[in-house]
C-alpha positions in Angstrom: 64.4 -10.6 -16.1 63.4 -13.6 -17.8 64.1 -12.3 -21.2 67.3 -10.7 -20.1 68.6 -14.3 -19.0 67.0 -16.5 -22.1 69.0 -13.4 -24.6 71.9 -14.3 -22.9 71.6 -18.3 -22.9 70.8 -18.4 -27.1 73.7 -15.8 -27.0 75.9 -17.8 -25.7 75.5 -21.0 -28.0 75.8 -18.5 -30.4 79.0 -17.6 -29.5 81.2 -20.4 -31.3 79.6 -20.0 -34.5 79.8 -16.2 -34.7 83.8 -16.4 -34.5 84.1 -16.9 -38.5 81.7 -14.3 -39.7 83.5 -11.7 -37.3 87.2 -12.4 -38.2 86.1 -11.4 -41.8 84.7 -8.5 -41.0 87.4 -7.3 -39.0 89.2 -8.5 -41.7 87.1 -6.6 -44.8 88.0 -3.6 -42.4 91.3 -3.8 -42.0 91.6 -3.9 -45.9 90.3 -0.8 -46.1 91.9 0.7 -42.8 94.6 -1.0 -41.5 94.5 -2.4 -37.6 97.5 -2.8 -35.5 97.5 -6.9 -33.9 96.2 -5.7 -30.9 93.3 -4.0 -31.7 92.4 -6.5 -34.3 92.1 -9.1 -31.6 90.2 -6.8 -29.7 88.3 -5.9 -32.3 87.3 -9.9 -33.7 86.4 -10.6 -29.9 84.0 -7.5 -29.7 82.4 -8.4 -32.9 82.0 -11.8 -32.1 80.1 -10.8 -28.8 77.9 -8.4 -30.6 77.1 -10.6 -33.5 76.2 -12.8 -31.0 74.0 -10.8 -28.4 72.1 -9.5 -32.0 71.3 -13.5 -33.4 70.5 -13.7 -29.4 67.8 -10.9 -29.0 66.6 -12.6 -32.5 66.0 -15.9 -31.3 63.9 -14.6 -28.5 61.6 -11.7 -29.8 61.1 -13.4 -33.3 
């Protein structure tokens, strides 16, 4: 539980500064296959929380 919870605080710090890396990925994919607005949204906020939750686990089990 208590690795579950201390994930999810360095994941959340983690949060603001994954926004950049994630809007050019979704951007690098929809050069090569093109997003409608919605999805890219979608997709930039699921990436963020991913690339976050990975640099999360990261911090705690390095």
């Amino acid at each position: 539980m208590m690795d579950t919870v201390l994930t999810l605080v360095f994941s959340i710090v983690m949060l603001f500064f994954m926004i950049f890396p994630a809007i050019k990925i979704v951007g690098w994919i929809d050069t090569k296959l093109p997003i409608p607005l919605h999805w890219y949204n979608a997709a930039v906020i699921l990436v963020t929380i991913l690339l976050s939750l990975l640099i999360g686990l990261f911090l705690r089990f390095y």
